[in-house]
N, C-alpha and C positions, 0 to 999 in steps of 0.2 A: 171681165176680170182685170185686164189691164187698165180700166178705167178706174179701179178700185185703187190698184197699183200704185199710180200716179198722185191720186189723193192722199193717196197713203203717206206717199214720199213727198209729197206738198205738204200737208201738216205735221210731220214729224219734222223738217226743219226749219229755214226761219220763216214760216208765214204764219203761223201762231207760237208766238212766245211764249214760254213757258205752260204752254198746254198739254200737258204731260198726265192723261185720263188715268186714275187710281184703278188697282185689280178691283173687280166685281167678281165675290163670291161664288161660287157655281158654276162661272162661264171660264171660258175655254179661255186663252190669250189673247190671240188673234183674233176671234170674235167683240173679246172686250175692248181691245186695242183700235179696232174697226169702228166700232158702239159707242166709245169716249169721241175718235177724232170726228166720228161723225156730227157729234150733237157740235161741238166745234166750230165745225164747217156751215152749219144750221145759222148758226151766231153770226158769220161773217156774211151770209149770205142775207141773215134780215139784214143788219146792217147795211148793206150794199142797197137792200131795197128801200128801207127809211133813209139811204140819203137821195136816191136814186127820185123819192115822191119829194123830198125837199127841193130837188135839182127843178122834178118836172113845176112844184108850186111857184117857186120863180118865174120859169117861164111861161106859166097856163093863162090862159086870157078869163080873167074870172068875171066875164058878164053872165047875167042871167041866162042868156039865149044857148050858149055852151057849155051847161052844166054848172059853174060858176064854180070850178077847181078841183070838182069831188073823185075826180079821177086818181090826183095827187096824195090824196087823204086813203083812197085805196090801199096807194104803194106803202105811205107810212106804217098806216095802220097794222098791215100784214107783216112787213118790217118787223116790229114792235114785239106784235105778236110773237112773231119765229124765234125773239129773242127772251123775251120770257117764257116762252113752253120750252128751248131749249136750256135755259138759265136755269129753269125749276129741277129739270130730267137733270141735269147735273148735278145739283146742290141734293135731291135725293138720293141718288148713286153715290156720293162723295158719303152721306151720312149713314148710311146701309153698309158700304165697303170699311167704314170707321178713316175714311181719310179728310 
């Protein structure tokens, strides 16, 4: 639970800007509160990993015999990923809550 804590208090101040998750409907506050800065945190974390497979493309040896880079293409990809599955869950929550 203090791990929760800590995120909590990581994204409510300056490490997402104006990230301030709209009430959802039916759910509790804190729950919602939790459920917004989470997907959030989703966001910064592909991030981190599409730049993280740029970092490693740079440096991968892209001959044939070692895969020829596809490790890097991994990182982006799921990157990518994390950030539009977590872009979509928000943009629906946003249009459901009417915010």
């Amino acid at each position: 639970m203090k791990v929760m804590q800590k995120l909590y208090t990581l994204a409510d101040g300056d490490l997402i800007p104006n990230a301030k998750p709209t009430k959802i409907p039916g759910v509790d506050e804190t729950v919602g509160k939790l459920f917004g800065y989470g997907l959030w945190l989703i966001i910064l974390a592909g991030a981190a990993g599409a730049g993280y497979g740029l970092y490693k493309l740079a440096l991968s040896d892209k001959s044939s015999r070692s895969g020829g880079g596809a490790e890097p293409a991994k990182w982006m990809g799921g990157g990518i990923a994390a950030i539009l599955l977590a872009g979509s869950l928000i943009a629906i929550l946003n249009g459901i809550s009417g915010g």
